[in-house]
Backbone as CSV, one residue per row, in Angstrom:
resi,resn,N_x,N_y,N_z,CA_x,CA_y,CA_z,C_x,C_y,C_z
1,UNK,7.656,10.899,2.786,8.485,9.718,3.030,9.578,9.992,4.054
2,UNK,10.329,11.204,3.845,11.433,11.270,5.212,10.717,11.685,6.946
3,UNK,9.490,11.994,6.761,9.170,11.511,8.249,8.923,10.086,8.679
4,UNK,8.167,8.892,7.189,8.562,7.651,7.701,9.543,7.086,7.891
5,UNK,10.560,7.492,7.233,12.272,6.887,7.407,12.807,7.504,8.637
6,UNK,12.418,8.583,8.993,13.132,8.830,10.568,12.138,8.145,11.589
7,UNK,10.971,7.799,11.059,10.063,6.756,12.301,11.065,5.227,12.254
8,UNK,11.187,5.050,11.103,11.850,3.581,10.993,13.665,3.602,11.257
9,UNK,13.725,4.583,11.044,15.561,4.496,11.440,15.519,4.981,12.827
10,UNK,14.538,5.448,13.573,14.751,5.468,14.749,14.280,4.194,15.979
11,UNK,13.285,3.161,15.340,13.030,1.744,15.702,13.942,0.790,15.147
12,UNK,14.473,1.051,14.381,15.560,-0.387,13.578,15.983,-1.332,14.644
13,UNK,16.325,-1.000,15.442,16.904,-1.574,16.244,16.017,-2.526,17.281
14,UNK,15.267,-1.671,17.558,13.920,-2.388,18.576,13.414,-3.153,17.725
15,UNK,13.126,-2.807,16.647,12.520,-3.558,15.508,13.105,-5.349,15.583
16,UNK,14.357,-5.243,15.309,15.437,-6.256,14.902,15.350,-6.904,15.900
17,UNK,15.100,-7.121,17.351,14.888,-8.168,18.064,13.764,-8.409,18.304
18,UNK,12.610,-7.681,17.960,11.096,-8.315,17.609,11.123,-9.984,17.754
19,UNK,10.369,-10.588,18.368,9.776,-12.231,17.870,9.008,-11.695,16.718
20,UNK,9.168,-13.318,15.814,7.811,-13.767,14.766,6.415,-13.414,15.861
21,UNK,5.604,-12.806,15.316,4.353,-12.858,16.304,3.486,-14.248,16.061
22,UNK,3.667,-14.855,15.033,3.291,-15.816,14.712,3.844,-17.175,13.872
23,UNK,4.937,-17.780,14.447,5.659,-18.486,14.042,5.584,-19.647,13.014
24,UNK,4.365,-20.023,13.334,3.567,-21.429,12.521,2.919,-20.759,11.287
25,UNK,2.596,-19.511,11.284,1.957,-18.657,10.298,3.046,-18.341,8.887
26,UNK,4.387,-18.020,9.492,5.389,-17.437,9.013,6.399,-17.947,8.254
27,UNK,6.004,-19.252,8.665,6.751,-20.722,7.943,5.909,-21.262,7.170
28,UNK,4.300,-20.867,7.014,4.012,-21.586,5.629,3.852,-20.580,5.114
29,UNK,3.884,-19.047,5.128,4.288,-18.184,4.120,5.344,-18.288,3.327
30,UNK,6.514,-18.920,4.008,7.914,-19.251,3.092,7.271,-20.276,2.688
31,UNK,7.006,-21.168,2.965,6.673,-22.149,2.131,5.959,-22.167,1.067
32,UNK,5.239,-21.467,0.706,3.971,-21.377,0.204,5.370,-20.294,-1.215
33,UNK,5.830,-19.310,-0.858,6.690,-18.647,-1.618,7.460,-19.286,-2.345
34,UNK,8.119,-20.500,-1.413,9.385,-21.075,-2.213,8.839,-22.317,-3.162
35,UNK,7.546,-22.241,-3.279,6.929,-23.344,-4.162,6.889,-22.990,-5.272
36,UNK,7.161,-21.707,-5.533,7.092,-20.520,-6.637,8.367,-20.711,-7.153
37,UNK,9.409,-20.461,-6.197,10.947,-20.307,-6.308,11.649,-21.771,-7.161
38,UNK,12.078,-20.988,-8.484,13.543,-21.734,-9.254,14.821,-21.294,-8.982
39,UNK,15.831,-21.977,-8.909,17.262,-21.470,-8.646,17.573,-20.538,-9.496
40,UNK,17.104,-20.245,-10.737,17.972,-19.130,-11.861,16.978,-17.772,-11.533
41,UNK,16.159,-17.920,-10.334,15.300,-16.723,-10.460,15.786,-15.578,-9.736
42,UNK,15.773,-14.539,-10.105,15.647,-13.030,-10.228,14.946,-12.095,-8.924
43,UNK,15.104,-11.962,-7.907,14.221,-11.371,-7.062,14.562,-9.932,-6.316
44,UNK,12.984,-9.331,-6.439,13.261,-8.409,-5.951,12.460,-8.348,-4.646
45,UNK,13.001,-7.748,-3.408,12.355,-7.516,-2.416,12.667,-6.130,-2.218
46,UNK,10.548,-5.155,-1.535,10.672,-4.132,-1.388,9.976,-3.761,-0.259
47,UNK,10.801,-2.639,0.792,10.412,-2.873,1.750,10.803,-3.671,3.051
48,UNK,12.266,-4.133,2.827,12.885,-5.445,3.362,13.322,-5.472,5.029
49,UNK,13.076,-4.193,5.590,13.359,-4.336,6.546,14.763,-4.534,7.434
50,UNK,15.063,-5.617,8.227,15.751,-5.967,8.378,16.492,-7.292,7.442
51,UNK,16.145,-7.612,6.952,16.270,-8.452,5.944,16.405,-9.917,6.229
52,UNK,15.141,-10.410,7.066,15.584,-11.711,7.705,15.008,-12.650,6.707
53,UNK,14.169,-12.736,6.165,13.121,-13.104,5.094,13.441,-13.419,3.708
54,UNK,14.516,-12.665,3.649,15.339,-12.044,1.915,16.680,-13.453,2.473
55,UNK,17.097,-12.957,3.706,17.782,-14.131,4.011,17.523,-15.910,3.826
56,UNK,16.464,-15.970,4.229,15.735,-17.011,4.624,15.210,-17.976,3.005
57,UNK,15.414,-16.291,2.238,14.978,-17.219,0.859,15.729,-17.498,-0.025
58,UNK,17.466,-16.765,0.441,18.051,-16.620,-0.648,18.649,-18.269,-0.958
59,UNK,18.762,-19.366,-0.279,19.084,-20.397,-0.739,18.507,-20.994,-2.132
60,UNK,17.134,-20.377,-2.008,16.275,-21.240,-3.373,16.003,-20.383,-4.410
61,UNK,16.991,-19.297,-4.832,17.009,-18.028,-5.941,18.653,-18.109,-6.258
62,UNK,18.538,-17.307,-7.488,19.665,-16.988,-7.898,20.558,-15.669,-7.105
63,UNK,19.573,-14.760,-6.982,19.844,-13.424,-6.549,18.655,-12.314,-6.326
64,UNK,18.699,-11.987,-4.784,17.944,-10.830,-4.465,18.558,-9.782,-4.202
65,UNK,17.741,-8.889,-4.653,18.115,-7.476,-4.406,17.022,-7.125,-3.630
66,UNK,17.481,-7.154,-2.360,16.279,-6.074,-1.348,16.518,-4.474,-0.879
67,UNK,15.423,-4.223,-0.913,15.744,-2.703,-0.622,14.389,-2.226,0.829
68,UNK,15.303,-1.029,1.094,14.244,-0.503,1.993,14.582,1.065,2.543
69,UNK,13.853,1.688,2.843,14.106,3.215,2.904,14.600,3.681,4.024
70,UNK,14.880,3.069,4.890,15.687,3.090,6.410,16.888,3.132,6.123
71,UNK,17.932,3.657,6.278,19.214,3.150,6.190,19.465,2.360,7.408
72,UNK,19.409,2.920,8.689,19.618,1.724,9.852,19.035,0.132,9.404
73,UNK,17.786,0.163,9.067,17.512,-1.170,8.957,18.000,-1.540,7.806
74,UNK,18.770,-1.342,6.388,19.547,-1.688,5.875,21.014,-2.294,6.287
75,UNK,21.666,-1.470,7.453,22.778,-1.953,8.090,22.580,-2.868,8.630
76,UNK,21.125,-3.207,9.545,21.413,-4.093,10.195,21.339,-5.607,9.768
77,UNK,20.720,-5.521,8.284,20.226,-6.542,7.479,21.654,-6.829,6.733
78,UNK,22.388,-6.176,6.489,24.044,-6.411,5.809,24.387,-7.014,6.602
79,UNK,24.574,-6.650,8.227,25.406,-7.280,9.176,24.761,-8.414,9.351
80,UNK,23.398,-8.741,9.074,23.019,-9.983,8.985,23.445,-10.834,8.473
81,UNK,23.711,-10.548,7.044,24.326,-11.243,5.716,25.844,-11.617,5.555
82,UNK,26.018,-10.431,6.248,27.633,-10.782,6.499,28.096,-11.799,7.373
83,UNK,27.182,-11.467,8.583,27.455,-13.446,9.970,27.236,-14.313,9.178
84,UNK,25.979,-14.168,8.621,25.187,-15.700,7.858,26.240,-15.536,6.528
85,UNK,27.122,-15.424,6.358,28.032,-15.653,4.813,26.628,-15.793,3.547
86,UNK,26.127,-14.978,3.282,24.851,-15.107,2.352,25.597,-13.995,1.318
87,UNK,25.565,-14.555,0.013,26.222,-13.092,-0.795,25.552,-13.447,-2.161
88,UNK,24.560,-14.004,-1.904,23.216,-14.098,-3.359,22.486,-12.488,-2.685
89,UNK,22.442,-11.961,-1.763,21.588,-11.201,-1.482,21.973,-9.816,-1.499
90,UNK,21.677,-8.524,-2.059,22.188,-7.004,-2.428,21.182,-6.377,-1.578
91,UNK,21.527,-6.059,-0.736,20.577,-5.020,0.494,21.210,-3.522,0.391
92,UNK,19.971,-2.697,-0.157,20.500,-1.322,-0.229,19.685,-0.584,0.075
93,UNK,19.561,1.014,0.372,18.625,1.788,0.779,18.115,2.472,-0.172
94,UNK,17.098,2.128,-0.654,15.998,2.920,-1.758,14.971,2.246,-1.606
95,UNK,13.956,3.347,-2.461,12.259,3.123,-2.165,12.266,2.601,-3.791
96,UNK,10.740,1.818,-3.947,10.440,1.113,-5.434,10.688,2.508,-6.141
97,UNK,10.224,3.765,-6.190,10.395,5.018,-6.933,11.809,4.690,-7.719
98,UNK,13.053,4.705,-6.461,14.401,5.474,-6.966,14.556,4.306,-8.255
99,UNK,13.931,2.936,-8.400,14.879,2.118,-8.970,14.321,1.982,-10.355
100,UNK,15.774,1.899,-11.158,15.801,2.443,-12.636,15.714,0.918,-13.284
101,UNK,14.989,-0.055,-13.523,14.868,-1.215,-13.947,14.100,-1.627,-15.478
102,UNK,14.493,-2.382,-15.749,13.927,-2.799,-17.263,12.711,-2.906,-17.459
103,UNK,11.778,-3.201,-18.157,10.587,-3.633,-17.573,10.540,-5.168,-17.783
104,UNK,9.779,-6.267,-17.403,10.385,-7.598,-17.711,11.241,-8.191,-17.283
105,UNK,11.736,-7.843,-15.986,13.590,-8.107,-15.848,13.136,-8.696,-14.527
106,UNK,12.165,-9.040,-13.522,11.924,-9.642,-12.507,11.414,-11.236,-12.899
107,UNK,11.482,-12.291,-11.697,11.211,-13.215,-11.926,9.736,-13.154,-10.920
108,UNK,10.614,-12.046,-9.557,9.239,-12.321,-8.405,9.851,-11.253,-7.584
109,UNK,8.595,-10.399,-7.058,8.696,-9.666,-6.243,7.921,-9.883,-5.028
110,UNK,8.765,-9.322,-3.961,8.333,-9.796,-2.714,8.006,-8.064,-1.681
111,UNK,6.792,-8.241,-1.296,6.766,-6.714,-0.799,5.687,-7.112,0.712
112,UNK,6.609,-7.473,1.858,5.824,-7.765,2.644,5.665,-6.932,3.740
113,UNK,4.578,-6.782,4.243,4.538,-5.827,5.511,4.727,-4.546,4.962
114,UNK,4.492,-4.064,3.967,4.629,-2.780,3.178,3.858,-2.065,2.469
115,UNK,2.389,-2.763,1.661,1.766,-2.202,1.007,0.645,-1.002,1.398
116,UNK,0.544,-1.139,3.142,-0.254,-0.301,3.784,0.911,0.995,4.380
117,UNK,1.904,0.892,3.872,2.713,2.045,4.573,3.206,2.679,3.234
118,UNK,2.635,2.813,2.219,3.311,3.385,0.825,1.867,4.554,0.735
119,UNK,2.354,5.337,0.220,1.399,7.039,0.080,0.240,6.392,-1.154
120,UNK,0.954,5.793,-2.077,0.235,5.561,-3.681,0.460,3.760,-3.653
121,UNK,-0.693,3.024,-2.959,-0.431,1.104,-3.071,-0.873,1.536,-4.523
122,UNK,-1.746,1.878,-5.130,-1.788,1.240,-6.466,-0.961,1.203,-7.423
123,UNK,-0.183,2.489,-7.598,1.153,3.032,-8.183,2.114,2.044,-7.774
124,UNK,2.408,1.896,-7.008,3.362,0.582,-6.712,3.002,-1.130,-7.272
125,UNK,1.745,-1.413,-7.224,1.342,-2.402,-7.544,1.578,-2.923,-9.459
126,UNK,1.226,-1.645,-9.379,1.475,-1.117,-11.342,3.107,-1.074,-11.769
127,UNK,3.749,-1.027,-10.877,5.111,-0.664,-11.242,5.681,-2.122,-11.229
128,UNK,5.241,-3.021,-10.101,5.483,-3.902,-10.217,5.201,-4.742,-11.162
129,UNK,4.072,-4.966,-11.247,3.386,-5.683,-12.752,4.522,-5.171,-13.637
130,UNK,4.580,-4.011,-14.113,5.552,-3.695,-15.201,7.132,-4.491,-14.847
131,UNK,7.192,-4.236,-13.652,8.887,-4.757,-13.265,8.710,-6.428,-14.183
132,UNK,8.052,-7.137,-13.902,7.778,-8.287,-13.654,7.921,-9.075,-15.092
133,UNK,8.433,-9.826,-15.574,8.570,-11.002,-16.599,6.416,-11.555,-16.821
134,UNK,6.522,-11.635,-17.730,5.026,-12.915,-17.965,5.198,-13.861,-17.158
135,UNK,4.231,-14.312,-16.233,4.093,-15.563,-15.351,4.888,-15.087,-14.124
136,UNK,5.707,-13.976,-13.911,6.177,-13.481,-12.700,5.071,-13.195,-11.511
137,UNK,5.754,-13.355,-10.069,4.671,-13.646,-9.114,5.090,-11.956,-7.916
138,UNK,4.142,-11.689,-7.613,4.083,-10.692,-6.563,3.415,-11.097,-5.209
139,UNK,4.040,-11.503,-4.406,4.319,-12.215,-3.134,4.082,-10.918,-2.141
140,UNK,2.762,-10.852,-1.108,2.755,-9.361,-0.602,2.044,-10.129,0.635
141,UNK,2.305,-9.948,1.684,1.503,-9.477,3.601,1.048,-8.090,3.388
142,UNK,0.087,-8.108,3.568,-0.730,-6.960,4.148,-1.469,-6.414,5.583
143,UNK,-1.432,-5.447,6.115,-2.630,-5.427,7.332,-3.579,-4.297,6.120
144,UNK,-4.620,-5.408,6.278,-6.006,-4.481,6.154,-6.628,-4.095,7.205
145,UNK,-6.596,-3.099,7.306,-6.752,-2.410,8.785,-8.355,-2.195,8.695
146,UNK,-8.661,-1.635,7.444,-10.557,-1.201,7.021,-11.304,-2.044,7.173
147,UNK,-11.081,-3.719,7.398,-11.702,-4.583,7.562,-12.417,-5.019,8.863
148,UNK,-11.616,-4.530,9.971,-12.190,-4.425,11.334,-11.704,-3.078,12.568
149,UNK,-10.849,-2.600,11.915,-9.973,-1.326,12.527,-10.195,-0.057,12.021
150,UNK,-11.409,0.321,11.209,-11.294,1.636,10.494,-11.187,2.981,11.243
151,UNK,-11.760,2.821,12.472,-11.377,4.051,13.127,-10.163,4.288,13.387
152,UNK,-8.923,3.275,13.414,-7.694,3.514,13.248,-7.114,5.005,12.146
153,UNK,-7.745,4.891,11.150,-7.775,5.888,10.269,-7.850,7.289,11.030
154,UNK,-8.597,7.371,11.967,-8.671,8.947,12.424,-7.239,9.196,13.352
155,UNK,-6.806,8.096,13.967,-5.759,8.314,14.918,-4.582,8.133,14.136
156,UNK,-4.372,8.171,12.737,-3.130,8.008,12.185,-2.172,9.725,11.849
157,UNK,-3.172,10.612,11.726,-2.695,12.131,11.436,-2.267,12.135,12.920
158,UNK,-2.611,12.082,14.351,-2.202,12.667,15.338,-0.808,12.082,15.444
159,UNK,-0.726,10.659,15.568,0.443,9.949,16.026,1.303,10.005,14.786
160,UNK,0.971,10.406,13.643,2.185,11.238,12.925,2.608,12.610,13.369
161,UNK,1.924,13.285,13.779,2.129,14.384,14.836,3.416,14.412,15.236
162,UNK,2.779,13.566,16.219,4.095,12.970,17.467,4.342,12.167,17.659
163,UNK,4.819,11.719,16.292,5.966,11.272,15.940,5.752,9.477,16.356
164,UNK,4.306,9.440,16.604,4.348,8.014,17.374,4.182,6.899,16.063
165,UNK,3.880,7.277,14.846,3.407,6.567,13.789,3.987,6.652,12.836
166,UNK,4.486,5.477,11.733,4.736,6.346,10.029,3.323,6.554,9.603
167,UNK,3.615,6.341,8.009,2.401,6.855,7.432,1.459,5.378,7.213
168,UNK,0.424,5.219,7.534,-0.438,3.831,7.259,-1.430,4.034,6.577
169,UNK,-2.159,3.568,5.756,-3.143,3.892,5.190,-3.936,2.720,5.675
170,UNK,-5.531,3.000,5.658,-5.930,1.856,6.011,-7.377,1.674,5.128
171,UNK,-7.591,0.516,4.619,-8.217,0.053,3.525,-8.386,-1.416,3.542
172,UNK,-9.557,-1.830,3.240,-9.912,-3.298,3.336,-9.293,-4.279,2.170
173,UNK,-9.728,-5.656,2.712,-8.695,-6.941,2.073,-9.331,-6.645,-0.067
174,UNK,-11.012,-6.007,0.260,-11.376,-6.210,-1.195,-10.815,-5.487,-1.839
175,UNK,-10.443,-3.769,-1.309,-9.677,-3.024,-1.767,-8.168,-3.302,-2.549
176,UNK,-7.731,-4.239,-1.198,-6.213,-4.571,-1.967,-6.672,-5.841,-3.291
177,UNK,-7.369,-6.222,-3.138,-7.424,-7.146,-4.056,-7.892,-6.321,-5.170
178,UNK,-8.350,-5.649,-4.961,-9.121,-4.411,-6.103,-7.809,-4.130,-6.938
179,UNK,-6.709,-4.043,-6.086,-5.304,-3.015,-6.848,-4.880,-3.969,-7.825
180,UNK,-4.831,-5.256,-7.245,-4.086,-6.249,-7.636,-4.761,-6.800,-9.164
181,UNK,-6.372,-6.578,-9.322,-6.538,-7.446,-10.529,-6.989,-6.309,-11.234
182,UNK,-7.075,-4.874,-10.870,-7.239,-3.688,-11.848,-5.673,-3.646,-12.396
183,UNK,-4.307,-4.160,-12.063,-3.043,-3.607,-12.708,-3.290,-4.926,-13.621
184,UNK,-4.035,-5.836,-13.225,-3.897,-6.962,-14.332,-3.515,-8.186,-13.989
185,UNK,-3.433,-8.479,-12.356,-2.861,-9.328,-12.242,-4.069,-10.606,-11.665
186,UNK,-3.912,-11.514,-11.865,-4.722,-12.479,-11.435,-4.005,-13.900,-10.146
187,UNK,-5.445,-13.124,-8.975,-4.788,-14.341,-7.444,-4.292,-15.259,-7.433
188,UNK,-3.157,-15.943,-7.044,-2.940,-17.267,-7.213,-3.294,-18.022,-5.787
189,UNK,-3.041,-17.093,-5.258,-3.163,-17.402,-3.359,-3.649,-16.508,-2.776
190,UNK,-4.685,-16.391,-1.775,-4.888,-15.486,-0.533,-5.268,-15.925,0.649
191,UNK,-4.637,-15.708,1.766,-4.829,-16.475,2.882,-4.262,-15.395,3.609
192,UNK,-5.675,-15.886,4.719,-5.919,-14.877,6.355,-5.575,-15.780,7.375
193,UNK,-4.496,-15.771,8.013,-4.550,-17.028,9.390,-5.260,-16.676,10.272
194,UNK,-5.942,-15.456,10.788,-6.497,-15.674,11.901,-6.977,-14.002,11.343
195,UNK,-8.211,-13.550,12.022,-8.839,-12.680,12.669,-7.870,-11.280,13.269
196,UNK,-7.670,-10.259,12.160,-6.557,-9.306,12.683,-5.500,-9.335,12.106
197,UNK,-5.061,-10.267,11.161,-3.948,-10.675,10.889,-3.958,-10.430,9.512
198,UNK,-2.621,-10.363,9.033,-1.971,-9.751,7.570,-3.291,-10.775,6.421
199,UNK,-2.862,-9.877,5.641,-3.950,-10.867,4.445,-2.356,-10.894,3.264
200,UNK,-2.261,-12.116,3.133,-1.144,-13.196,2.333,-1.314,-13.308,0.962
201,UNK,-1.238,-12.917,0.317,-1.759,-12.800,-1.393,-0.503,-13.611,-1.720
202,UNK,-0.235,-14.499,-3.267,0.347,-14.223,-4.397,-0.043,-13.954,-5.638
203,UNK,-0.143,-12.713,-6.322,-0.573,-12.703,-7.356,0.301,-12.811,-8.265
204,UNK,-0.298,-13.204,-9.967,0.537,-13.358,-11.055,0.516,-12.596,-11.852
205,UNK,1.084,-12.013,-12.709,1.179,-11.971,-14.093,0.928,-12.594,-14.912
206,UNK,0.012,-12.519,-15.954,-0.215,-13.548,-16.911,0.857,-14.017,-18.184
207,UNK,0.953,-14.996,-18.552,1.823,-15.057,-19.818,2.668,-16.191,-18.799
């Protein structure tokens, strides 16, 4: 993990003025999220990045706590929060591992653009389920890379090398769906916008 956090604290910045690559895509992902979203709800976001997203949702929650293993891109997501006067939202630097939580104590977790850059997706997927209340939702973007990119897989050890890559794993859309209903959870949503592009899950918790 601390060679991906010095890949990502050394982009934070380049990162943070990124465009949406897909703008029309990205707005019915919130949408599609906040259809989920009650005001007294509980959220956790992991993986948060810069925290534009955590921003974007905190109007229709009670309180998020996002986290992410960068410290730069933690700062720059505070200083976000701090212009935008947003103070439903707790942006701090830790990975799902460090955090000491109840089990049951989530309303909805949000883990986007993240599940292909974690060492153990299933271990995480499981932790979540546990984080999670009955009827709690796990809200995840993925790149399945195994689905049309698998030779990507051989070029991921070099460009960790040097330094050009974090860690990615790459594994197809059935796979992730594999994680998702072996921890127990059952699809509520999955959607591909286009050819190449993240695969959009929400899964539930039952109860």
């Amino acid at each position: 993990m601390a060679q991906s956090t010095k890949f990502w604290d050394r982009i934070a910045a380049k990162y943070a003025q990124q465009p949406i690559a897909d703008e029309a895509a990205y707005q019915k992902k919130l949408q599609i999220t906040r259809d989920y979203f009650r005001p007294d709800m509980t959220v956790l976001e992991i993986g948060c990045g810069t925290g534009s997203t955590a921003l974007l949702h905190a109007p229709y929650v009670q309180h998020i706590r996002a986290i992410d293993f960068s410290a730069n891109m933690i700062a720059i997501a505070q200083a976000k929060a701090t212009a935008a006067n947003v103070t439903n939202v707790t942006f701090e630097q830790a990975s799902l591992e460090d955090l000491q939580l109840p089990a049951a104590s989530l309303d909805a977790v949000l883990g986007l653009s993240i599940l292909h850059l974690l060492e153990h997706r299933e271990a995480a997927i499981a932790q979540v389920y546990t984080l999670l209340k009955p009827g709690g939702i796990f809200v995840t973007n993925t790149a399945c890379l195994g689905d049309s990119m698998a030779w990507f897989k051989g070029i991921v050890p070099l460009g960790r090398a040097l330094g050009l890559l974090p860690l990615v794993r790459v594994f197809t859309t059935q796979a992730l769906v594999d994680s998702f209903t072996q921890a127990g959870f059952t699809l509520e949503h999955q959607w591909q916008p286009g050819k190449n592009k993240g695969v959009f899950v929400v899964a539930k918790k039952p109860g």
